[in-house]
C-alpha positions in Angstrom: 0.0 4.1 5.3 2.3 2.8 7.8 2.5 -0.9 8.2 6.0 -1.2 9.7 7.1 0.8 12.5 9.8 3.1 12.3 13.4 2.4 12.3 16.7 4.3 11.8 18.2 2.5 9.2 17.4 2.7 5.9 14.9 -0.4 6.3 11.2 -0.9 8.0 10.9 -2.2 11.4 8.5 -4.9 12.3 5.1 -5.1 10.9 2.9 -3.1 13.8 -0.3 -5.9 14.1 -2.7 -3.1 15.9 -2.3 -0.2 13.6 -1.4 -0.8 9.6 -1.7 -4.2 8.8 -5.4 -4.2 9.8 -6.1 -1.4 8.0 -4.6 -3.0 5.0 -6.3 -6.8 5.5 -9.8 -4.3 6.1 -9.3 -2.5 2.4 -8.4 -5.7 1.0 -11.6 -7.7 2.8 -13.4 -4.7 1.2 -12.3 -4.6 -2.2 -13.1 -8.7 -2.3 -16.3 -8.0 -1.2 -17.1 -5.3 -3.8 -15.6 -7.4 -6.3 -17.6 -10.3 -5.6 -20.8 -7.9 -6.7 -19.1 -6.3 -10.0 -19.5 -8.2 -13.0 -17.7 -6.9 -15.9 -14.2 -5.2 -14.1 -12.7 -5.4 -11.1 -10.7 -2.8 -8.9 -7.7 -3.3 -7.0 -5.0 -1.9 -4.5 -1.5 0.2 -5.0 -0.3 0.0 -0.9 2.9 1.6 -0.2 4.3 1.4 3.3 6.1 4.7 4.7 7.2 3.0 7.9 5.9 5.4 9.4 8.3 8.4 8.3 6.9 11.5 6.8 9.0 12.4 4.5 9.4 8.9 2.8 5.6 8.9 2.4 5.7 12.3 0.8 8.5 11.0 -1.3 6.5 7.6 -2.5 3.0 9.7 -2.8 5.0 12.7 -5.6 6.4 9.5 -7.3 2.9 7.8 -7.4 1.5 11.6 -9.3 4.1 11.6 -11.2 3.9 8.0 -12.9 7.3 6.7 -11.7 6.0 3.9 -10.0 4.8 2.2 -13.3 8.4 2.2 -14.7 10.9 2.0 -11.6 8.6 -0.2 -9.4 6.3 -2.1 -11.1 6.2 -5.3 -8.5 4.6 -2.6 -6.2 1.5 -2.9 -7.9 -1.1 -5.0 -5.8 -4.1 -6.0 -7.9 -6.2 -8.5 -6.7 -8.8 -10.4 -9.1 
């Protein structure tokens, strides 16, 4: 999911307010709304941002499969109870 917009360094651009972020602060408004109605778990969110470039998505979604995400980037994880 794209949050930032593209840039040609190795960093994001700015955040893009028509495109990403709302689709983000709609999951999130979901999830709290389903959460509200479960009773004995909850389920969260893992958002990665791919500003937007292909490849680094690709790159982040094979990590994600594989697992590497739980050791190398663990303050990635975005649970909210």
């Amino acid at each position: 999911m794209m949050v930032h917009e593209r840039e040609d360094s190795m960093t994001c651009g700015p955040i893009m307010p028509q495109g990403g972020i709302q689709a983000v602060e709609t999951m999130l408004y979901t999830l709290d709304i389903i959460n509200a109605r479960l009773r004995h778990f909850r389920i969260g969110a893992h958002i990665l941002d791919d500003c937007d470039k292909d490849t680094y998505g690709l790159e982040m979604a094979v990590d994600f499969i594989k697992g590497k995400y739980q050791k190398k980037f663990s303050i990635l994880y975005l649970i909210f109870l």
